[in-house]
N, CA, C and O of each residue as an XYZ file, in Angstrom:
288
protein
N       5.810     33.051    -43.310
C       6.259     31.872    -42.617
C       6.025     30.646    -43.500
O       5.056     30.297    -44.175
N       7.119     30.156    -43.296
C       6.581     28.633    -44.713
C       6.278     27.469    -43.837
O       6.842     27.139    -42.794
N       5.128     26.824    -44.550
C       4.590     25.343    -43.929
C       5.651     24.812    -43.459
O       6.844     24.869    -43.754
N       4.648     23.945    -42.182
C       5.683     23.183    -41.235
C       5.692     21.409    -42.147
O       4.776     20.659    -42.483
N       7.094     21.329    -42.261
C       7.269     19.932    -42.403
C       7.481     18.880    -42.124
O       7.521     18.830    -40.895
N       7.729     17.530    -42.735
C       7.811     16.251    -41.623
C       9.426     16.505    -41.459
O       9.711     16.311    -40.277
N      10.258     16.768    -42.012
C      11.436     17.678    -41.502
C      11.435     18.320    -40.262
O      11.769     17.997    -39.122
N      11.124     18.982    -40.615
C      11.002     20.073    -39.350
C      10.349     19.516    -37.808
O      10.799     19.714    -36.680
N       9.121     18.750    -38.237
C       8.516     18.011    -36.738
C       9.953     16.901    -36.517
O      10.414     16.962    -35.378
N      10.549     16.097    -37.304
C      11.515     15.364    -36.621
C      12.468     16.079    -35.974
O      12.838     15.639    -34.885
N      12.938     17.052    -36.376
C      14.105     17.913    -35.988
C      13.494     18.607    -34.691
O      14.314     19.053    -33.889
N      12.083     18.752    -34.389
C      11.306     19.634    -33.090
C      11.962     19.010    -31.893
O      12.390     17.857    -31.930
N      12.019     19.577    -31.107
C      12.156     18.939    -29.572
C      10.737     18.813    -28.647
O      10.602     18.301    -27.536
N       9.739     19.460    -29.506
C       8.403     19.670    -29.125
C       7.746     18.066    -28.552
O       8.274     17.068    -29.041
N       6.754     17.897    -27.658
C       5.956     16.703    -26.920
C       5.170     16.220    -28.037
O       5.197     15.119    -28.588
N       4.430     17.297    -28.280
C       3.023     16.707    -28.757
C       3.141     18.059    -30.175
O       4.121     18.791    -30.316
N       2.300     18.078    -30.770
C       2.133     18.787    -32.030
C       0.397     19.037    -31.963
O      -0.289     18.083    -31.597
N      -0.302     20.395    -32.341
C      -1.807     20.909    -32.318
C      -2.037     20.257    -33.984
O      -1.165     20.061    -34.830
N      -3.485     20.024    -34.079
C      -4.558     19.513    -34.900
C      -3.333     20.834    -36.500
O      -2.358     20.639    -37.226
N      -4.068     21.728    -36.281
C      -3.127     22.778    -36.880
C      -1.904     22.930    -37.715
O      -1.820     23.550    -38.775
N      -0.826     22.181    -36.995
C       0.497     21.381    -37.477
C       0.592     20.196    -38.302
O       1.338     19.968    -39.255
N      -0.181     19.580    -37.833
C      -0.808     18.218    -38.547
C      -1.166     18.189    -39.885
O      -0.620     17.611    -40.824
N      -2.583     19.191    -39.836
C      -2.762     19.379    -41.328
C      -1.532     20.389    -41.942
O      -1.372     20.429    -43.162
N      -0.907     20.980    -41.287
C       0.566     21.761    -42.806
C       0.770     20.899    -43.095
O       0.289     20.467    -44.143
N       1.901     19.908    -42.042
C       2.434     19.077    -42.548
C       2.148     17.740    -43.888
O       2.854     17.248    -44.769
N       0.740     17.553    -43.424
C       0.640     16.594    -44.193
C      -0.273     17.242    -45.574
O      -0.580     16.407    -46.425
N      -0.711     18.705    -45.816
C      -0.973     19.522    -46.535
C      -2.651     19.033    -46.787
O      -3.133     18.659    -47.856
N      -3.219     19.138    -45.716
C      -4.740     18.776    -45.666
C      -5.512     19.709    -44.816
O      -4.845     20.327    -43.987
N      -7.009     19.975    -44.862
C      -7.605     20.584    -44.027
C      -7.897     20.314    -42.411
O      -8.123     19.127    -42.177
N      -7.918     20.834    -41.726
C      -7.741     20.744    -40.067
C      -9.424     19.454    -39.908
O      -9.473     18.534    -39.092
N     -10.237     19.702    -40.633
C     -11.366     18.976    -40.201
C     -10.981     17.312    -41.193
O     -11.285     16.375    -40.455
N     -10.623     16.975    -42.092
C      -9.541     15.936    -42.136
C      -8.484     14.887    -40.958
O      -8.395     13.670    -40.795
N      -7.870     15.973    -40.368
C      -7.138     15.658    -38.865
C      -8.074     14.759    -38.161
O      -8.067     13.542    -37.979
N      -9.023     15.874    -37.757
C      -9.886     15.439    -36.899
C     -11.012     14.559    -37.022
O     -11.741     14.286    -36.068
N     -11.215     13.962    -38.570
C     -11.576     13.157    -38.931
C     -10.822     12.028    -38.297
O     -11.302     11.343    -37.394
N      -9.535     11.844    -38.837
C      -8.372     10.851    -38.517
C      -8.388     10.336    -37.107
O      -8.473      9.168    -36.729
N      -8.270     11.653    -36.273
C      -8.426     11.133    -34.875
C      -9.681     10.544    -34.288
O      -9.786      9.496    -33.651
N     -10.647     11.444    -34.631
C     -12.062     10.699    -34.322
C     -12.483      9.029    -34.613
O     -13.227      8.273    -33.987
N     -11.556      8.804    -35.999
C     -11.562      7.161    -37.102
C     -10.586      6.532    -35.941
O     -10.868      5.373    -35.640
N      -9.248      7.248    -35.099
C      -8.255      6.352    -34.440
C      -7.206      6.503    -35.181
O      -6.099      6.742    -34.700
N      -7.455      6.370    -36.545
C      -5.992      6.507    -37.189
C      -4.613      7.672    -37.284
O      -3.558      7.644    -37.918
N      -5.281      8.772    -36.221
C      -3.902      9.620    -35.933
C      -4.284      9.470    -34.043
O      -5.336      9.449    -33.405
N      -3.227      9.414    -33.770
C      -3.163      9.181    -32.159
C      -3.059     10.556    -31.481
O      -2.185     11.389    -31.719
N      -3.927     10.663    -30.728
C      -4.459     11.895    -29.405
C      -4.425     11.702    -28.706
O      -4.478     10.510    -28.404
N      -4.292     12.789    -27.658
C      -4.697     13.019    -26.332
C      -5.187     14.363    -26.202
O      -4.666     15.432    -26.521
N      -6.424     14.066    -25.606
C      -7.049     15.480    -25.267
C      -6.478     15.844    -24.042
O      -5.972     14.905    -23.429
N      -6.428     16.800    -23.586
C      -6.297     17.913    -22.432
C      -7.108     18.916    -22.059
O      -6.764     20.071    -22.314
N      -8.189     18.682    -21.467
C      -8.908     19.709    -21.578
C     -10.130     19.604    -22.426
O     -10.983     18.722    -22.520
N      -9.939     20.996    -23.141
C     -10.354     21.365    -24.415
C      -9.246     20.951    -25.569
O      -9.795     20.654    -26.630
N      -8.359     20.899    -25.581
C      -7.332     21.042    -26.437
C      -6.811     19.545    -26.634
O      -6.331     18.944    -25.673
N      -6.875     19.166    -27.438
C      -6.967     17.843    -28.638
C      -4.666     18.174    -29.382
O      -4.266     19.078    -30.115
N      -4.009     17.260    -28.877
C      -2.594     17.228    -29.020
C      -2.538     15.988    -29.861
O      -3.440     15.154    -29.941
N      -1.066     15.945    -30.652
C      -0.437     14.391    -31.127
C       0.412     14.578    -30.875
O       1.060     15.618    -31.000
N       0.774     13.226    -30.261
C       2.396     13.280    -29.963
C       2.970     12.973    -30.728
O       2.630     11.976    -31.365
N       4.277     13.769    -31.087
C       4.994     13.960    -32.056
C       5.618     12.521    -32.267
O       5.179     12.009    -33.296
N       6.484     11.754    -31.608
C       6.625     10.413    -31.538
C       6.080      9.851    -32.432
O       6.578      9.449    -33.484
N       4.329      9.740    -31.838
C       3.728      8.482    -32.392
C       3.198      9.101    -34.189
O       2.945      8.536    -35.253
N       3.221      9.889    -33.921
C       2.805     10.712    -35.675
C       4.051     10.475    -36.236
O       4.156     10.162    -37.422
N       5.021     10.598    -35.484
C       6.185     10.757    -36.922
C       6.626      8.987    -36.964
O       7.537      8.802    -37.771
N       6.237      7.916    -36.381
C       6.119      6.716    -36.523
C       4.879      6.136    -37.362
O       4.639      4.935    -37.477
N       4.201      7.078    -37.876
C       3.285      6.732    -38.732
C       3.696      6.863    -39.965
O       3.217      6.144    -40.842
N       4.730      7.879    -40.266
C       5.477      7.771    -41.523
C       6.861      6.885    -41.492
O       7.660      6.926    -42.428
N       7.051      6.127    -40.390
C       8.312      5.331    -40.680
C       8.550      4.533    -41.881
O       7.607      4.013    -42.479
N       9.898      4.395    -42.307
C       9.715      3.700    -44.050
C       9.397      2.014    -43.236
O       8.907      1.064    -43.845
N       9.766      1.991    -41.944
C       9.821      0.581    -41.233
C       9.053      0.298    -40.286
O       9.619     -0.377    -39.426
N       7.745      0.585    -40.027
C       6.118      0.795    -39.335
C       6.437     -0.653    -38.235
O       6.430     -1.698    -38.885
N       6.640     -0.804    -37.087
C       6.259     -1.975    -36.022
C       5.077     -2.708    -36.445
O       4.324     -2.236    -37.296
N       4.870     -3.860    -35.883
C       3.382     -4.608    -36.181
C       2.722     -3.937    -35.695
O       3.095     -3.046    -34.933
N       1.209     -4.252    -36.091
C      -0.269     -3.232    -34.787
C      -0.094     -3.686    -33.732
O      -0.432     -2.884    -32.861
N       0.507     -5.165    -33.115
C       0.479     -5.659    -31.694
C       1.933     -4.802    -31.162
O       2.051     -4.861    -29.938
N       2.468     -4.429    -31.500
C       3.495     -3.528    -30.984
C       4.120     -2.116    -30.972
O       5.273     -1.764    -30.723
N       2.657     -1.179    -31.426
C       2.563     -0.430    -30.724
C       1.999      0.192    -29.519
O       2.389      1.302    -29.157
């Protein structure tokens, strides 16, 4: 199976994306991620046990055209 890409998450119809997906995509280790989220700088929602990103707001973190911080 070949790594998931920022391709591929735009093209998803998927909500949210696991810790898991995160690091393929961005080709880093899963405790990295969760660094990120713990710092704020990748956006979560827990459920549970289970720690999600919504695909949305992650793939607006790579926009070539990023909103101000007051508007997201």
């Amino acid at each position: 199976m070949a790594p998931l890409s920022l391709s591929a998450v735009r093209a998803s119809d998927a909500a949210a994306l696991t810790i898991a997906d995160v690091a393929a995509v961005l080709g880093v280790d899963v405790r990295t991620v969760s660094k990120g989220i713990e710092a704020g700088t990748i956006p979560s929602v827990r459920l549970g046990r289970r720690v999600l990103i919504p695909r949305e707001k992650f793939l607006a973190l790579w926009t070539a055209d990023p909103a101000p911080e007051g508007d997201r």
